[in-house]
C-alpha positions as CSV (number, residue, x, y, z in Angstrom):
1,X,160.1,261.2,11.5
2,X,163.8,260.2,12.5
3,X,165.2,257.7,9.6
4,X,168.0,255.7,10.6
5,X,168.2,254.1,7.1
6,X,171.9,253.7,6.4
7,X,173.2,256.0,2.8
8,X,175.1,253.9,0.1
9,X,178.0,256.3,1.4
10,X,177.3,254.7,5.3
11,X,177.2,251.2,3.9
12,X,180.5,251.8,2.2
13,X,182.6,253.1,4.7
14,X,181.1,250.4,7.1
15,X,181.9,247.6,4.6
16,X,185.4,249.0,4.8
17,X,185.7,248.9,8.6
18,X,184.3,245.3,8.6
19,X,186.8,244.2,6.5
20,X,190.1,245.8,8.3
21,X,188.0,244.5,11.6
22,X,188.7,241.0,10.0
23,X,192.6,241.5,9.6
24,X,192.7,242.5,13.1
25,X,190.5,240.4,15.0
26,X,193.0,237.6,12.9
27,X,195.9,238.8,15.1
28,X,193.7,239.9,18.1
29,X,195.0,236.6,20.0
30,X,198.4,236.7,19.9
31,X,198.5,240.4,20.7
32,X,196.3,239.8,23.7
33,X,198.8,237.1,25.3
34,X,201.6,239.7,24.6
35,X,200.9,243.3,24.9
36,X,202.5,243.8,21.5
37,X,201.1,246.3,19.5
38,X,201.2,250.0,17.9
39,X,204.2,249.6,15.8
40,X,205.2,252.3,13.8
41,X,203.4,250.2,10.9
42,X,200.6,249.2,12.4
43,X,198.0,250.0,9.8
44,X,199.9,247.4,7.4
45,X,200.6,244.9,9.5
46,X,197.5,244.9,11.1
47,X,194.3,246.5,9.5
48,X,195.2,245.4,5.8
49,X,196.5,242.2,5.5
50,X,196.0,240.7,2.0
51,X,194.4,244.0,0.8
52,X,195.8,246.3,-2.2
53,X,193.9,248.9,-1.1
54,X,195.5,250.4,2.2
55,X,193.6,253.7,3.1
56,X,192.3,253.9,6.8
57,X,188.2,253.9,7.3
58,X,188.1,257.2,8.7
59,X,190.0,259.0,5.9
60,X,187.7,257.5,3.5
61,X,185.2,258.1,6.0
62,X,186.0,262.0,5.5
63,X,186.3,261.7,1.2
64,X,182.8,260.5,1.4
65,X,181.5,263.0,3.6
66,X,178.7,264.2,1.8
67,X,177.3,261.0,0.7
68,X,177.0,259.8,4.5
69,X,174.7,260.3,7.2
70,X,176.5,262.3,8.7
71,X,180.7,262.0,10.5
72,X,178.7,261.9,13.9
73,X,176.6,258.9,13.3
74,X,179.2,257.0,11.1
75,X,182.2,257.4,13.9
76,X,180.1,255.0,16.3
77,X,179.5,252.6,13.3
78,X,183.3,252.5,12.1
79,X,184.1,252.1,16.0
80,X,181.2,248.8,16.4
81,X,183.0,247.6,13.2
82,X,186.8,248.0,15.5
83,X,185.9,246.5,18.5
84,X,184.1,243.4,16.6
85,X,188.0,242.9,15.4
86,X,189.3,243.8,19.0
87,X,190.7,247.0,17.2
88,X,193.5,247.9,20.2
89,X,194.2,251.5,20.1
90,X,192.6,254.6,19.2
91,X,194.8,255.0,15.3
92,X,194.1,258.3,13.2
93,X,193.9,258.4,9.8
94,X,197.2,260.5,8.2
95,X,195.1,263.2,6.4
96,X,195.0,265.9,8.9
97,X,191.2,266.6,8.2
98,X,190.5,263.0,8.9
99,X,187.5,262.3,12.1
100,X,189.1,263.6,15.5
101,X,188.1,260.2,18.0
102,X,190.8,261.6,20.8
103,X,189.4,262.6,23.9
104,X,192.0,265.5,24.1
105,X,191.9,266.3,20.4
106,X,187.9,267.3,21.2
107,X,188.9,269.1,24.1
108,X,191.4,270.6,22.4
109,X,188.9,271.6,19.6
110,X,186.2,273.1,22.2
111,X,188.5,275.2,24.6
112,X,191.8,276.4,23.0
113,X,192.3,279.5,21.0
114,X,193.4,279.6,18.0
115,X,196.6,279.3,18.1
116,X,196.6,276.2,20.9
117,X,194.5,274.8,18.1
118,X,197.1,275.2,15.8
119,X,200.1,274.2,18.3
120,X,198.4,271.3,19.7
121,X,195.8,269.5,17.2
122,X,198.0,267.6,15.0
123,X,199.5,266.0,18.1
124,X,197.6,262.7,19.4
125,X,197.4,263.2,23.5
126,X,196.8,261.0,25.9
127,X,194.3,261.9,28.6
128,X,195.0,262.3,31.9
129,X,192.4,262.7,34.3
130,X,192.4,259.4,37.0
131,X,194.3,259.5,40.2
132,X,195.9,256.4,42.3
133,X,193.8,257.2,45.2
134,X,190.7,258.9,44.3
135,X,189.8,257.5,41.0
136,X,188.1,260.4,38.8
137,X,187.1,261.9,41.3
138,X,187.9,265.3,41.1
139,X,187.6,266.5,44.6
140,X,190.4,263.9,45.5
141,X,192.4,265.4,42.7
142,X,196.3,266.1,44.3
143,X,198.1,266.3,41.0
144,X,199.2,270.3,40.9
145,X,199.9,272.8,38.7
146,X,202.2,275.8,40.3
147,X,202.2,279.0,38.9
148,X,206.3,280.4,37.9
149,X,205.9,284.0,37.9
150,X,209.6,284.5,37.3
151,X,209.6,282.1,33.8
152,X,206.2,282.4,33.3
153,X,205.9,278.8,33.4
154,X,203.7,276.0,35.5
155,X,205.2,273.6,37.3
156,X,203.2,270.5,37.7
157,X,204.0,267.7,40.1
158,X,201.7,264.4,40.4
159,X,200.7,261.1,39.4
160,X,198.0,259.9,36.4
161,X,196.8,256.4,36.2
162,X,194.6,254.1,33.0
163,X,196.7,256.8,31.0
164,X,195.2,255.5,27.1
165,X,198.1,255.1,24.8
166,X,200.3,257.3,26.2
167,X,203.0,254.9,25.5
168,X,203.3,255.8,21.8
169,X,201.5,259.3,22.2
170,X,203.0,262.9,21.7
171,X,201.8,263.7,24.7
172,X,199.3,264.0,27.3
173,X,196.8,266.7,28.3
174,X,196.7,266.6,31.8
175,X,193.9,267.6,34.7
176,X,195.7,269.4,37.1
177,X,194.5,271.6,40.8
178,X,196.2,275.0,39.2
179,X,197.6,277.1,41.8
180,X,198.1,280.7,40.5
181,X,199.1,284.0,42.1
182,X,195.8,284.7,43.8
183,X,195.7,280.8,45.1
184,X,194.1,277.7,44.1
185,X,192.0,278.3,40.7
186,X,190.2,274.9,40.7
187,X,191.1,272.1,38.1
188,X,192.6,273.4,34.9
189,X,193.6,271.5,31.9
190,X,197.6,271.3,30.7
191,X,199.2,270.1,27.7
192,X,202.6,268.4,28.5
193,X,204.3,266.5,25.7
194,X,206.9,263.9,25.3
195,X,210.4,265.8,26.1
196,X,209.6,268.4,28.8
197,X,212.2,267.2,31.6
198,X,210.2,265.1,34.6
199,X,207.3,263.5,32.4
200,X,207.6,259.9,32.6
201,X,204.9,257.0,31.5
202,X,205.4,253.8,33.1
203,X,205.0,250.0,32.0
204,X,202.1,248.5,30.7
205,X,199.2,247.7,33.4
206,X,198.9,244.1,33.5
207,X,195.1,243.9,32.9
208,X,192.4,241.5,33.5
209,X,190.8,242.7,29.7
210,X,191.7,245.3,27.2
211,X,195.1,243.8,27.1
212,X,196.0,244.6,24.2
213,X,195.2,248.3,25.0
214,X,198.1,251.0,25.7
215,X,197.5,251.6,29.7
216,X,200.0,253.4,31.4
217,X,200.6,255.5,34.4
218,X,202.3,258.8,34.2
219,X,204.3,260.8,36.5
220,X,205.0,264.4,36.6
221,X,207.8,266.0,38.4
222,X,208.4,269.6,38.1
223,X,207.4,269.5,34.6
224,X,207.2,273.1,33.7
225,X,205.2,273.9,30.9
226,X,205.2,277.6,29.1
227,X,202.0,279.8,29.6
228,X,200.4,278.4,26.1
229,X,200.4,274.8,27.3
230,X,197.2,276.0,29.6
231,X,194.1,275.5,28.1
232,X,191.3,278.1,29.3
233,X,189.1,275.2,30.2
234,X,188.1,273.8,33.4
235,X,186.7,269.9,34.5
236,X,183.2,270.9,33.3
237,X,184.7,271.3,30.3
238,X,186.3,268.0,30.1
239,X,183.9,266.2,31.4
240,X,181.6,267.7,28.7
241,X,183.6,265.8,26.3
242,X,182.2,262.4,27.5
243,X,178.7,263.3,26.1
244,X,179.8,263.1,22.7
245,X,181.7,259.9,23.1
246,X,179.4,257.7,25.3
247,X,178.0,256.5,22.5
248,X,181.4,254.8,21.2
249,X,181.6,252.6,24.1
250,X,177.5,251.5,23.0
251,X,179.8,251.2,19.7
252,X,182.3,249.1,21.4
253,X,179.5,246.9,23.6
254,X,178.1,246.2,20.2
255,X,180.7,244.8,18.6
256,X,182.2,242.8,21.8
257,X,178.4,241.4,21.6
258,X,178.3,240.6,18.2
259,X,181.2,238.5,18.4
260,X,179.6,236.0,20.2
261,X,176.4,236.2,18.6
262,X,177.6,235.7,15.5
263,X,179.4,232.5,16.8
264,X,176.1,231.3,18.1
265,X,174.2,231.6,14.8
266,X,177.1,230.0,12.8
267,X,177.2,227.3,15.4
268,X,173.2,227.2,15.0
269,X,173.9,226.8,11.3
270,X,176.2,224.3,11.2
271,X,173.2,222.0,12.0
272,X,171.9,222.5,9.2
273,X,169.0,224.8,10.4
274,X,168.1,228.4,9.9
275,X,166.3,231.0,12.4
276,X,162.5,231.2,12.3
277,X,161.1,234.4,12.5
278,X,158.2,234.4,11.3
279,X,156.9,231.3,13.1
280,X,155.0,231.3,16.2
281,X,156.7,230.9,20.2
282,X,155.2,227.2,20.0
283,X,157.0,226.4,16.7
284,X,160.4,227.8,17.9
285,X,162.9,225.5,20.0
286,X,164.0,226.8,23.3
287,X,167.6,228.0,21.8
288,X,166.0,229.6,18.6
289,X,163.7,231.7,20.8
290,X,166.9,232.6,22.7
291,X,168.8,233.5,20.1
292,X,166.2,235.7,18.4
293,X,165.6,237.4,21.8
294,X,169.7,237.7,21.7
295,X,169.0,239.6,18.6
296,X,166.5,241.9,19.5
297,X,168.3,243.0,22.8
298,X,171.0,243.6,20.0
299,X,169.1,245.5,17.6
300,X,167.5,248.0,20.7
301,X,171.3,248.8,21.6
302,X,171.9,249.5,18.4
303,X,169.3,251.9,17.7
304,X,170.0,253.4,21.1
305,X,172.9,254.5,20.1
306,X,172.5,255.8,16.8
307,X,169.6,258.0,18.2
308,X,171.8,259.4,20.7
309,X,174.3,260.4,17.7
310,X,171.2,261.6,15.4
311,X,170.5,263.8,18.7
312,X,173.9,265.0,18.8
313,X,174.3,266.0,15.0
314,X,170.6,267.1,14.7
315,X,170.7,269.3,18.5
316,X,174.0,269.0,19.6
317,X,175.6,267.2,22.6
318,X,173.1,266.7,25.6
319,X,173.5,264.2,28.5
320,X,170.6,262.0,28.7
321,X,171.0,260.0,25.3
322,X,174.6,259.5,25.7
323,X,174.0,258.2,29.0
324,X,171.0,256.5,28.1
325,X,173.3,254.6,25.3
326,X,175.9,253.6,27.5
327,X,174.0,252.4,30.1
328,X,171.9,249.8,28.1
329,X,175.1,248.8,26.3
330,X,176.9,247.7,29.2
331,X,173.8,246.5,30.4
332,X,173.4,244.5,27.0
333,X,177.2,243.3,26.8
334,X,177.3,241.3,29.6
335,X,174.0,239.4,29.2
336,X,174.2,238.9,25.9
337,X,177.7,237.1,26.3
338,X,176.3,235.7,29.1
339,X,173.7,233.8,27.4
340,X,175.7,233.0,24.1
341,X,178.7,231.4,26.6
342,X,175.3,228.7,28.1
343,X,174.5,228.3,24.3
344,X,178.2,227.4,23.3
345,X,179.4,225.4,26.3
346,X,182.6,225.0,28.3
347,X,184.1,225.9,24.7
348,X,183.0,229.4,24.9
349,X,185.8,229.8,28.0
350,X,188.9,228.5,25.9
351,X,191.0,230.2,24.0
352,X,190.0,228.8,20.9
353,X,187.4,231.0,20.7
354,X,186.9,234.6,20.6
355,X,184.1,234.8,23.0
356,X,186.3,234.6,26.1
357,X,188.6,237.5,25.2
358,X,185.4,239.4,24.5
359,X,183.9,238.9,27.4
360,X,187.0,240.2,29.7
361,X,187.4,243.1,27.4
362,X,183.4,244.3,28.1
363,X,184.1,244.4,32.0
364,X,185.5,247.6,31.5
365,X,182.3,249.2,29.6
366,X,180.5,249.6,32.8
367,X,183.3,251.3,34.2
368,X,184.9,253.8,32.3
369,X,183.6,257.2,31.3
370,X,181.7,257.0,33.9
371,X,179.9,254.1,35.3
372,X,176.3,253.1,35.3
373,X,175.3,254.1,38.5
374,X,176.8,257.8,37.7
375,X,174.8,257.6,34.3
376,X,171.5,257.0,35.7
377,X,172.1,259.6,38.1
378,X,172.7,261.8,35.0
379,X,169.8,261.2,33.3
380,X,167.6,260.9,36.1
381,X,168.7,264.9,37.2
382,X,168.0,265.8,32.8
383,X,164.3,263.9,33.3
384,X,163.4,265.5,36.9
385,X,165.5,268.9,36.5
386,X,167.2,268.2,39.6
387,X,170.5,269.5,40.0
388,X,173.7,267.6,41.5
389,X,173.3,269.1,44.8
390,X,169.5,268.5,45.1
391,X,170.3,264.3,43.2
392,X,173.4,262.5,44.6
C-alpha cells in the first residue's frame, strides 16, 4: 500500500521552507511592482529575515537525507512551500551536493559525459528552448548551430525567448538545428556561457504575472563554442526532462492556491466561527460547504502530485503521472482562486491583498512545460498505446 505519511525529517525541512516562504512572500509586493530581485545577497535579504539560522531548505534538505521520504517527493513540497511566498527565482543551495531543480542542470546530469559533467554542473544555466515565431515548437526551430571544421568549433546564430533567469545565470544551454559536415543532424543541445563573444540577454519581459521572475530573451550571433560545449543529447532528451519536473508546477499551483485559501478561512474565522466537518450538507451554510469543497479540490491536487513523485522515485520517470499532476493543478489553480476571489469580494482584486498577484502569477501554469491540451494528449497516447503519429 502507497503511504504518503510525511517522516519527522519531511515535516522538518517543510517547516523550514514555510518559514523562509514567510520572509519572502513579506517582500513579494514590492518586488512585483519593480522587477527588482536576485541580488547577490538574496538569501539574506530575502529568505531570512529576522532569522539566526540562515541555511537554505534544500541544503538542509540534503543533511537530512536519510530521515526523509525521499529528495524526489520533498523537492515538490519545498517548491509548494516557495511559491506560497511568491519565491521568484529558481536559488540553489551553496553546498555543491545540494538538490539539482535546474532544467539544464538535469539535462546536464542525464546526457553529458563525464567530464561535461564535471565542466558544466556547478554552473546554473538557463534554458533555452522557445523561439519568437514558433513557440516550442521544434519543427519551427531556426536557431542554428554550424559546424567549424577548421577550429573545431560551432557557430551558433539565433534568437531564444521566456529565457528563465538568464539575467544573473552563468549561462545558457541552448536547443539548437546542428548542422554538421554530413548536413543537418536534427536539434542538438549546446552549452554557451556568459563571455563567449555574440551572446547577449536582453531586458526584462514586461509580464502580465510572474513579474518578479527573471525572463529574458537571448541572442546568439556567431557564438562559437569548442567541441565539449555539445551535449550528445537530442530534443527527446530535453523534453524527457519535463517528466520529472511537471510535478513542481502542481507544487507551484498549490501554493498560488493556498494563498487564497488560507485568506478565506482566516477571513471565515475572523467571525468568530470555525469549519464544520463533521456536520451534515443541511447544517453547513452555503460558504462553509464551499470552502470545504475548496479544500478537498485542494487536498486531491495534492495527493496527485505526490503520487506522481512516489511513481518517479519508486519506478522512475514516466509520462502519465507527471502529466496527470500538471493538468489537475492548473485545472485546480484557477478555480480555486476563482471561487475564493466571489468569497472575498472586490477586495480580493486590490493590491492589498495577496490573492490578486496570485492569481496573475497561475496563468502561466497552464502554459508552460507544456500546456494542458498537449498533456492530455500525452497521457491519453500512455493509456491507449497510441503513438504521436497515430494521436495528434
Amino acid at each position: 500500500m502507497i503511504d504518503f505519511e510525511l517522516t519527522d525529517g519531511d515535516k522538518e525541512v517543510i517547516a523550514l521552507a514555510r518559514r523562509q516562504a514567510i520572509g519572502f512572500q513579506k517582500r513579494a509586493k514590492g518586488i512585483d511592482r519593480t522587477m527588482e530581485f536576485d541580488r547577490p545577497d538574496f538569501a539574506e535579504q530575502f529568505a531570512f529575515e529576522g532569522q539566526e539560522d540562515i541555511v537554505h531548505v534544500r541544503d538542509f534538505a540534503h543533511q537530512r537525507a536519510d530521515d526523509l521520504s525521499g529528495l524526489t517527493i520533498i523537492e515538490p513540497l519545498i517548491y509548494l512551500e516557495e511559491s506560497y511566498g511568491f519565491k521568484p527565482l529558481y536559488w540553489q543551495g551553496e553546498n555543491a551536493d545540494a538538490m539539482n531543480v535546474s532544467l539544464s542542470g538535469k539535462l546536464i546530469e542525464k546526457v553529458g559525459t563525464p567530464e561535461q559533467i564535471a565542466a558544466f554542473q556547478p554552473l546554473y544555466l538557463a534554458w533555452g528552448m522557445s523561439e519568437p515565431n514558433g513557440g516550442s515548437d521544434p519543427a519551427s526551430m531556426r536557431t542554428v548551430a554550424t559546424y567549424d571544421a577548421a577550429t573545431d568549433e560551432w557557430v551558433i546564430n539565433g534568437e531564444k525567448i521566456f529565457s528563465s533567469n538568464a539575467t544573473h545565470a552563468d549561462g545558457i544551454l541552448v536547443m539548437c538545428r546542428a548542422v554538421g559536415p554530413q548536413g543537418d543532424e536534427g536539434i542538438s543541445l549546446f552549452v554557451v556561457t556568459k563571455g563567449m563573444p555574440g551572446y547577449g540577454v536582453g531586458p526584462q519581459m514586461d509580464k502580465l504575472g510572474l513579474r518578479n521572475w527573471d525572463t529574458v530573451a537571448t541572442f546568439f550571433m556567431d557564438v562559437r563554442v569548442p567541441a565539449l560545449n555539445r551535449l550528445q543529447g537530442n530534443l527527446k532528451d530535453a523534453l524527457s526532462i519535463f517528466n520529472g519536473t511537471r510535478a513542481l508546477i502542481a507544487g507551484q499551483a498549490l501554493g498560488y492556491a493556498r494563498v487564497a485559501l488560507d485568506l478565506v478561512r482566516e477571513k471565515y474565522a475572523e467571525g468568530g466561527k470555525a469549519l464544520n466537518y463533521a456536520g451534515s450538507l443541511a447544517s453547513r451554510s452555503a460558504v462553509e460547504d464551499r470552502i470545504l469543497g475548496m479544500e478537498a479540490l485542494w487536498d486531491a491536487t495534492y495527493l496527485t502530485m505526490l503520487h506522481a513523485k512516489w511513481h518517479e522515485q519508486a519506478k522512475g520517470p514516466g509520462k502519465f503521472y507527471p502529466s496527470l499532476a500538471k493538468c489537475k493543478a492548473g485545472l485546480m489553480v484557477r478555480k480555486l482562486i476563482g471561487d475564493c476571489m466571489d468569497i472575498l469580494g472586490p477586495e480580493s482584486a486590490s493590491e492589498k491583498l495577496p490573492v490578486e498577484q496570485a492569481l496573475r502569477d497561475a496563468r502561466i501554469l497552464d502554459i508552460y512545460e507544456g500546456p494542458n491540451e498537449a498533456q492530455r494528449l500525452l497521457m491519453a497516447r500512455t493509456l491507449l498505446n497510441y503513438s504521436a503519429k497515430e494521436l495528434n
